[in-house]
Structure formats: structure tokens, C-alpha cells
C-alpha positions in Angstrom: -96.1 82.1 -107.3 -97.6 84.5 -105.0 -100.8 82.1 -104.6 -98.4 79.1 -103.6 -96.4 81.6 -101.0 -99.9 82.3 -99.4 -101.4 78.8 -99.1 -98.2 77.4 -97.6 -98.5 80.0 -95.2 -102.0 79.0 -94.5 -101.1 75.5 -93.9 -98.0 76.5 -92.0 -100.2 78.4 -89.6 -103.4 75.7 -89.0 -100.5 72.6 -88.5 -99.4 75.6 -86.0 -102.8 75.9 -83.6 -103.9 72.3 -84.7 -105.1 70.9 -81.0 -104.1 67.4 -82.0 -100.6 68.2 -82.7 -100.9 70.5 -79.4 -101.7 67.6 -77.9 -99.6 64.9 -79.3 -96.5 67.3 -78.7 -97.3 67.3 -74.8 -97.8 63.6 -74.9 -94.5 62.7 -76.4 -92.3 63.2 -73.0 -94.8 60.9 -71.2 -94.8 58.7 -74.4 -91.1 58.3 -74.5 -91.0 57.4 -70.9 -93.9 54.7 -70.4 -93.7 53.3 -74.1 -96.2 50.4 -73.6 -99.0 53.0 -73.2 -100.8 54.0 -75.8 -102.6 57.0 -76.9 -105.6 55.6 -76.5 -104.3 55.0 -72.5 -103.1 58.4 -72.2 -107.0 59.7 -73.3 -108.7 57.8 -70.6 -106.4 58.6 -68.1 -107.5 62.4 -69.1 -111.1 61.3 -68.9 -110.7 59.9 -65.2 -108.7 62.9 -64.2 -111.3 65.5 -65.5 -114.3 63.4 -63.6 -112.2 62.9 -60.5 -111.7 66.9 -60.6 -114.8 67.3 -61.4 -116.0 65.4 -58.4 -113.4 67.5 -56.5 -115.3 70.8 -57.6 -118.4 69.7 -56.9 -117.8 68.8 -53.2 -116.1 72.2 -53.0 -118.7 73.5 -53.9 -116.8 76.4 -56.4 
């Protein structure tokens, strides 16, 4: 019994830090509002933002 306590712990804790569900939870306002958009959208939206601040940095030169 004690075994079973433990592992549900341990699987309570990785669902806890998994980055996908970090990152699905953040999504689900923006989900809920545009619902035609897809995750797949939402991902290459994040790709053009981190080149275009990329970009930003590099002309900053920081």
C-alpha cells in the first residue's frame, strides 16, 4: 500500500512540472478565444515571435 501511495505521488508531481501541460494550460485562454486556431498555429506564431526578438536583440546589440 505504501508503494502505491508513493508512485501516485511521483506521477502527481511529473503531470505537475510537465512543460506540455505548462504549456497547454497557458494556451487554453487564447484557445477559448480564437477557436479556429490550432495548436499547431499557436507554435508558429511562437517561432516567428522568438526570430523577430531575436532579430530585435541582435540589432541592439545586447
Amino acid at each position: 500500500m505504501l508503494y502505491g501511495t508513493l508512485l501516485e505521488l511521483l506521477t502527481r508531481a511529473q503531470t505537475l512540472v510537465d512543460p506540455s501541460n505548462i504549456a497547454i494550460r497557458l494556451l487554453e485562454p487564447l484557445k477559448t478565444e480564437f477557436p479556429i486556431l490550432s495548436y499547431a498555429d499557436f507554435y508558429l506564431v511562437t517561432y516567428f515571435l522568438s526570430l523577430v526578438f531575436l532579430r530585435l536583440m541582435l540589432c541592439l546589440g545586447a
